[in-house]
C-alpha positions in Angstrom: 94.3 99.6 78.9 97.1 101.0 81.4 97.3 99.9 85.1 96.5 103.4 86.3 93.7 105.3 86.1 93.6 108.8 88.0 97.1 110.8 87.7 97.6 113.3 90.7 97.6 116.9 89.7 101.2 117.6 91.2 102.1 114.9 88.5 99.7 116.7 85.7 101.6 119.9 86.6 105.2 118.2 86.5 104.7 117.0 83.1 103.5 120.1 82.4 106.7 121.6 83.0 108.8 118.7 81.7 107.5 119.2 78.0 107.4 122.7 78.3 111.6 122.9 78.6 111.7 119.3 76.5 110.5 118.4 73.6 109.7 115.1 72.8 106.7 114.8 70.5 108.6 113.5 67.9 109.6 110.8 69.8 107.7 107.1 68.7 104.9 106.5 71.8 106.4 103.9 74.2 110.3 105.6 73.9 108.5 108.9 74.2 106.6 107.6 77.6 109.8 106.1 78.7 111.9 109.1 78.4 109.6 111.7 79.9 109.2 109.4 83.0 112.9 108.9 83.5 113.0 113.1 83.1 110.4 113.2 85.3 111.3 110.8 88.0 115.2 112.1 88.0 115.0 116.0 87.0 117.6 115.8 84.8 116.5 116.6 80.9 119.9 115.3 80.0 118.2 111.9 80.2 117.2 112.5 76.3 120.6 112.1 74.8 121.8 108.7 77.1 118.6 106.9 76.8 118.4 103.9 74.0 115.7 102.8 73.2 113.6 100.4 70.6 110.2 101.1 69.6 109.5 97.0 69.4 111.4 95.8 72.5 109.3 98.4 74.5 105.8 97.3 72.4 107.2 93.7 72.8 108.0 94.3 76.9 104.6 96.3 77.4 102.4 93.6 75.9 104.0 91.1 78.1 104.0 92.6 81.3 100.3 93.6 80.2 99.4 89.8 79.6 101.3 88.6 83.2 104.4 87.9 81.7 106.9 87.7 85.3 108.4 90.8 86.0 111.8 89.9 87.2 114.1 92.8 88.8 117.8 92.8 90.5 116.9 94.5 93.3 113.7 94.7 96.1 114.3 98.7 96.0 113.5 98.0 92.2 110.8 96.1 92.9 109.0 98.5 95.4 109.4 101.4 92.7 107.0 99.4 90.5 103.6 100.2 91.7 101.7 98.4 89.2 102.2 95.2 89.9 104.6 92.4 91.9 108.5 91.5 90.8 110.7 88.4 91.0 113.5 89.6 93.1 116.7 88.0 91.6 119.0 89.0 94.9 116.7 86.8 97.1 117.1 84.1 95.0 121.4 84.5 95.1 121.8 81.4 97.7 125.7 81.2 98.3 127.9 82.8 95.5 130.3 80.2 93.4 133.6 81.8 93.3 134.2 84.7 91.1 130.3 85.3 90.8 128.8 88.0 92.7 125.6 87.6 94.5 124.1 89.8 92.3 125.2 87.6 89.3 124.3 84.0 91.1 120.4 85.9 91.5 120.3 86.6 88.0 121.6 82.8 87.4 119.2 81.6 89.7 116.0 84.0 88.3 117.1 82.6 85.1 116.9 79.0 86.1 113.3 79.7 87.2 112.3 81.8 84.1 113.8 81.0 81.3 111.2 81.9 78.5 109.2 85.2 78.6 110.2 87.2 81.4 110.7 91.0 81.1 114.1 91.9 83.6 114.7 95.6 85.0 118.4 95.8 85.9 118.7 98.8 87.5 121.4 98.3 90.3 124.1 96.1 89.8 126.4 96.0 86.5 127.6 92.4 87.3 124.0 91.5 87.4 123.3 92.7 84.1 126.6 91.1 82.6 125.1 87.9 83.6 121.9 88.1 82.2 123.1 88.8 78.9 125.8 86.0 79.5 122.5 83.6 80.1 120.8 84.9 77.3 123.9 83.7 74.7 124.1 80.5 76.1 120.3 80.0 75.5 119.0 80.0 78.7 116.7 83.0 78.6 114.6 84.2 76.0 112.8 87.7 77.0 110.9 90.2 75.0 112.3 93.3 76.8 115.6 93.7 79.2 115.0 97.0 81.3 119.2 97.3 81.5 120.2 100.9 83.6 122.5 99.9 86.6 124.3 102.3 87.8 128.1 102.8 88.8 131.8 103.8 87.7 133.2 100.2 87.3 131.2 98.2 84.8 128.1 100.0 84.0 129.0 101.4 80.8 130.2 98.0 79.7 127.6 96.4 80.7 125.0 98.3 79.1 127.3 98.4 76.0 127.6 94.4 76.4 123.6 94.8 76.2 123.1 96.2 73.3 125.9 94.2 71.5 123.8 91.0 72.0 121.0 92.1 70.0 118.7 91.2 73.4 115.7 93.8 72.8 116.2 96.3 75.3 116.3 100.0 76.9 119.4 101.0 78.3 121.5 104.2 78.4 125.2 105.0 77.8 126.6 106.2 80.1 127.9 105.2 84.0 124.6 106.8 85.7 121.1 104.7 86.1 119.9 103.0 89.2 116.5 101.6 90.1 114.3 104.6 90.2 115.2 105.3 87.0 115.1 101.4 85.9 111.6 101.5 88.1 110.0 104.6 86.2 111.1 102.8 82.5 108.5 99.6 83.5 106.3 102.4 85.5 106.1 104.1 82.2 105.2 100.5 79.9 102.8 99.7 82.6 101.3 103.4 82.3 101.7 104.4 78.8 98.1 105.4 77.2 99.2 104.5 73.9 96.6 102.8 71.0 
């Protein structure tokens, strides 16, 4: 079952449009669901060709955030782009910064602290926040079933979403420097959402 139940007709129409300049039926479900949402919620069909995405991380990430799993994201903007349901908000949790760590980083440090084992993390701001989540997960201190990883930026997005994928952490991410957290918000919208058997 999927945490929404009507869908406005300017969104019916939208989609409408979207697969009528995109093809994406032969997409698997969930990566299908993700990419037209990310295309829908940015404009921008180019979306298609950056986005990476695993068929299992996103069943794995959707079943978890469908059983309560903690949602935990970078960002509040993140956070409030989510409609379905309420976020852990890793920047709140920053405290004072050690030296060298952003606060974006000490959040995701902190978050980590607090839930270790089966959160699902949307990174969709900050690329130093994302390098220290995966830098958690290889020293064992988080296990998740999906990392949401699309910050945004010239210096260090790239690499980090590279540095994702690298660690074998299931995740969706995109190559190159542009993501943010609408688009990080419209990947969970679209697991939350997804009609999908």
């Amino acid at each position: 079952m999927n945490a929404r139940t009507a869908v406005h007709p300017i969104e019916q129409e939208s989609y409408a449009i979207l697969r009528s300049r995109l093809d994406t039926s032969d997409l698997p479900p969930l990566t299908r669901a993700v990419v037209e949402r990310v295309v829908h919620t940015s404009a921008d069909t180019t979306w298609v060709g950056d986005l990476v995405a695993d068929e299992e991380a996103l069943r794995a990430g959707r079943e978890a955030l469908l059983a309560g799993a903690p949602l935990v994201t970078d960002v509040r903007m993140l956070a409030a782009g989510i409609t379905a349901r309420p976020a852990v908000v890793a920047l709140d949790l920053a405290g004072e910064p050690e030296p060298g760590l952003t606060r974006s980083a000490a959040g995701i440090r902190a978050a980590a602290a607090q839930h270790p084992e089966g959160a699902v993390w949307a990174i969709g701001n900050a690329p130093t926040a994302l390098h220290e989540l995966v830098r958690c997960a290889t020293d064992g201190m988080v296990r998740t079933p999906l990392v949401v990883g699309l910050p945004v930026g010239f210096v260090g997005a790239v690499a980090a979403k590279a540095a994702l994928r690298a660690s074998g952490l299931p995740a969706v991410s995109n190559r190159s420097e542009r993501g943010g957290a609408a688009v990080a918000a419209a990947a969970v919208n679209a697991l939350l959402y997804a009609e999908v058997e």
